[in-house]
N, C-alpha and C positions, 0 to 999 in steps of 0.2 A: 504494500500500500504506500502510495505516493505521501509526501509532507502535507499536499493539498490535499486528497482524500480524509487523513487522518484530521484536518481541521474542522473540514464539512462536516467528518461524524461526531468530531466531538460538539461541535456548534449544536447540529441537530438534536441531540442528546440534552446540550443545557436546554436548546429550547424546549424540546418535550415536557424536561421536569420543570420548567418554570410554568408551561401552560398547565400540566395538570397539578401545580401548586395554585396557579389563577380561580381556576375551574373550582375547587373544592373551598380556596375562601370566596368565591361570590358567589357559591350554591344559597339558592332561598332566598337570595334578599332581597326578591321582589314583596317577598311578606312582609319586610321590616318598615319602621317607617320612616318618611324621609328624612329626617334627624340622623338615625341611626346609620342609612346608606350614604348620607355627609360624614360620618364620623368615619367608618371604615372605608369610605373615598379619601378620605383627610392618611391615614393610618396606609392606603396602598401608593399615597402621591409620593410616601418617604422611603418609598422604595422601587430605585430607578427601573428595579430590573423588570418589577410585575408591571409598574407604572406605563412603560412602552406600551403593554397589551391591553389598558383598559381604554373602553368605549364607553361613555353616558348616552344613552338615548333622551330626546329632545324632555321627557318627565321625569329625567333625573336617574332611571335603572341601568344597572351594569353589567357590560357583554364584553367578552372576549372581541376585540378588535382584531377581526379573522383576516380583511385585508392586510395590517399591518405585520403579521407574522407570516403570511405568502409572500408580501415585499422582502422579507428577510429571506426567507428561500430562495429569491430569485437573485437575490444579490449573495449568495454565498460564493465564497471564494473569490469575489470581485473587490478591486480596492479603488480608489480614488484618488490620484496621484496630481499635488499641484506643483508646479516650479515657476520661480522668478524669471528663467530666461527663457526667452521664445525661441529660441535657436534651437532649444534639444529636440529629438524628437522622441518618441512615447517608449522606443523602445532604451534610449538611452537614461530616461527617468526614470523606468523601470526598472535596470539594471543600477543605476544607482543607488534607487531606496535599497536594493534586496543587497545592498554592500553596506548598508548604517552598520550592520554589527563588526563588520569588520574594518571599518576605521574606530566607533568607538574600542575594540578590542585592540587596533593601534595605538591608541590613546594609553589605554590601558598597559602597553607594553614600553610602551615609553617612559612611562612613567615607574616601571618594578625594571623589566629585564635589562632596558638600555640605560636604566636610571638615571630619567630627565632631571630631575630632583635631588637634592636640592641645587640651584644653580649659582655656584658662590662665586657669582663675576657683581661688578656693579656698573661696565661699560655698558649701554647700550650695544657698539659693534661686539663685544667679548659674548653678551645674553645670543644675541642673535645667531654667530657664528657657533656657538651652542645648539640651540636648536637646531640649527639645520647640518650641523654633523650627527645628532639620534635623527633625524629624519632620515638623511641619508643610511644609516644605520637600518630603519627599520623599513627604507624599503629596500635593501638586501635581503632582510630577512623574507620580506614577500616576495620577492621576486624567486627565492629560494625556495621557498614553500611550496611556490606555484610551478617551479620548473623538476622538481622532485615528487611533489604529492607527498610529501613526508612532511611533518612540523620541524619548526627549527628546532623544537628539544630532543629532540629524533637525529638531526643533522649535527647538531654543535655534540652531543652525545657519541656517537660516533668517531664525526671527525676529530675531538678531541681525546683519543685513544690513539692516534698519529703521531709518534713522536722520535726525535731525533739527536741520537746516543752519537756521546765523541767518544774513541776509544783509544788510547793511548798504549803502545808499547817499547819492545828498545828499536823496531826499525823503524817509528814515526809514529804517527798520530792519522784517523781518519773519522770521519763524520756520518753515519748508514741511518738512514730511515727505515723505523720498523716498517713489516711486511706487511702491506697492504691485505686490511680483510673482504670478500665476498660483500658487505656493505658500503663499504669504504669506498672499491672498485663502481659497483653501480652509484652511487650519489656522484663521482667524481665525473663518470661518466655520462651521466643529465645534465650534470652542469657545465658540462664542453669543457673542463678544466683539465688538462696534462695531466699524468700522472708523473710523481716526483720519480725524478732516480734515487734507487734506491744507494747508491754510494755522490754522498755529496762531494767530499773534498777528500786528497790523498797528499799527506804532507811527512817525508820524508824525515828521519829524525838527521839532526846536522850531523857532520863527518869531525 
């Protein structure tokens, strides 16, 4: 079942149980009198959620507003998308809104992983040149994300088991990068990135 299915049924579900919560508190109260049908009118106004479904007919009695919960049906899964600029087109707003979570989750990343915070400059140029080195920062990490399907704690996890040992004897000194893993290889590999030699530097001991 799709994201969108799983809404419509949950939707359909609250509305049910809201209607047949409607249903059973305005049973009978055509019997009541009109006092009574003001007071528990007053009692259903403070509650947004039944309040959509009620009708008064022109003497004051109260019906389920049957129109009003088939508009809801018919607008399920439909949203209403506005934007300041005339230039986008519908599918580019679209594609926008359905990205809010993931720029406030940028936001949110900036702030713990790239840790925008706290900012101990008091230049304006030094604040600014700040920000936008975690900007740049975090969109490596998306663009990373995006070109692997992996999260960057997935990738920096990883890549950071990469590491490079000097090793020292009596005929010199040399520099080897451990042995590339099975993960290592593919992430390196998505990212169009070389893989390292695995002997960096060979340095003779002097004569």
């Amino acid at each position: 079942m799709s994201v969108t299915e799983r809404v419509l049924t949950r939707d359909q579900h609250i509305r049910e149980q809201l209607v047949s919560r409607f249903t059973a508190l305005i049973e009978d109260t055509d019997k009541l009198s009109e006092f009574k049908r003001g007071e528990l009118r007053g009692k259903i106004a403070g509650k947004p959620g039944l309040n959509r479904y009620l009708r008064t007919t022109p003497v004051g009695k109260l019906r389920i507003d049957t129109a009003k919960i088939k508009a809801e049906e018919n607008l399920g899964g439909k949203y209403l998308l506005r934007c300041s600029d005339p230039h986008l087109s519908a599918e580019d707003i679209a594609l926008g809104y359905k990205q809010l979570l993931e720029v406030e989750q940028g936001w949110r990343d900036m702030k713990q992983i790239i840790d925008l915070r706290p900012v101990h400059h008091r230049l304006e140029e030094r604040i600014r040149a700040h920000v936008v080195l975690c900007w740049l920062a975090l969109l490596l990490i998306r663009i990373t994300e995006t070109t692997t399907g992996a999260t960057w704690t997935t990738v920096r996890r990883e890549l950071d088991r990469l590491h490079l040992g000097t090793f020292t004897g009596p005929t010199g000194l040399f520099r080897q990068v451990t042995t590339l893993t099975k993960p290592q290889t593919d992430l390196l590999a998505k990212l169009g990135t070389p893989e390292p030699k695995q002997i960096i530097a060979l340095e003779p001991a002097p004569r």
